[in-house]
C-alpha positions, 0 to 999 in steps of 0.5 A: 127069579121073578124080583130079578126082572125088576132092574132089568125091565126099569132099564129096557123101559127107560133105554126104548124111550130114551132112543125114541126121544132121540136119546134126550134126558130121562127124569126119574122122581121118587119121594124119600122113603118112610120115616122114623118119627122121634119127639122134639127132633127136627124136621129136616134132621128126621132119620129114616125109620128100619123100613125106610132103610129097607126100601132105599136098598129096594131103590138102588136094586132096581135102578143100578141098571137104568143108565142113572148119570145125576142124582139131586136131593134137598137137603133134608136127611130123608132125601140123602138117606133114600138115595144114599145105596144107589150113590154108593152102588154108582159111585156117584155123588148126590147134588144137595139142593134146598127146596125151590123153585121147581121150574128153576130145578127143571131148566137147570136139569135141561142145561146142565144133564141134556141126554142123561137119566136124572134121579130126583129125590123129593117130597110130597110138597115138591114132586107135584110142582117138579111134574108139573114143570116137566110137563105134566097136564094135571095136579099130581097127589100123593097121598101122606102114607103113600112111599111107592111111587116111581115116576118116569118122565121122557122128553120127545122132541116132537110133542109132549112128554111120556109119563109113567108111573109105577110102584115099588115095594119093600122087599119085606112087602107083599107083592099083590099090592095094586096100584091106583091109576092116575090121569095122565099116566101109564100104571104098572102094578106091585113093583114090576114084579109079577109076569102080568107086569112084565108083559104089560111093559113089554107090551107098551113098549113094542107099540111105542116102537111100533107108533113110532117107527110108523111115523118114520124116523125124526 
């Protein structure tokens, strides 16, 4: 019952954000799940291992419902394979794009997906610059193991971006894992599982209506 709420709260979180942001574009980044490593293979051409598979569908299961209009991964095997479930579930193509520029990315997701929720499928290497031309005050870091994150960034037309940061696990994972906070970020733990959870976002979320209606309408 409780891993059904996940889809559920991701799209409520993303819907009150999105109408306070005057319904401009939600960026959603994850980094390409877990790997199957395999002598002499090509980097780019590494496929996931089982547990990757695992979380990919874990990936979809809680954005089918989150308003997803656009999905861009690099042209790495690893990035198309994570976000291939939630493409077949949308019935939306994948736009492939080489690792680049993360500012250039950015001013193309602004003009070409204005008032949409965007995916970004990434890497350790690519994420942190993507943050950072978001908007995003401080360096962000991943470490090497780490496949959990789901960052949410929510433009405002009046001031900087909301960032939160969450956690997802695999299906087969333990549901007590906690996360770390980081600077800059709202930290929700496990994979918005657990009630404490549930309540914590329902909880920012009504002071995010509350702060803004206070502030009177934009």
């Amino acid at each position: 019952m409780k891993t059904a709420l996940i889809p559920l709260i991701a799209a409520t979180v993303l819907a009150a954000f999105a109408a306070m942001a005057n319904a401009q574009q939600a960026v959603i980044l994850v980094r390409h799940a877990e790997l199957q490593g395999a002598a002499m293979a090509e980097p780019q051409r590494l496929p996931l291992s089982e547990a990757g598979e695992a979380r990919a569908k874990r990936l979809a299961y809680i954005l089918k419902d989150s308003g997803v209009g656009a999905i861009y991964v690099t042209d790495f095997v690893r990035t198309n394979k994570t976000a291939e479930p939630l493409s077949r579930e949308l019935n939306k193509e994948m736009t492939v794009l080489p690792k680049g520029d993360p500012r250039e990315l950015v001013e193309r997701l602004r003009k070409d997906h204005g008032g949409q929720t965007v995916l970004l499928v990434g890497h350790t290497d690519t994420l942190p610059g993507l943050l950072k031309a978001l908007g995003h005050p401080v360096d962000i870091k991943i470490e090497p193991q780490d496949y959990s994150n789901i960052f949410m960034v929510i433009p405002k037309s009046d001031g900087a971006p909301t960032f939160l940061r969450l956690r997802y696990l695999r299906q087969d994972q333990r549901s007590n894992f906690m996360s770390r906070s980081t600077p800059g970020f709202a930290v929700f733990p496990s994979a918005v599982t657990s009630a404490m959870t549930r309540r914590s976002c329902l909880k920012y979320i009504r002071w995010r209506r509350l702060t803004a209606n206070s502030r009177g309408t934009r």
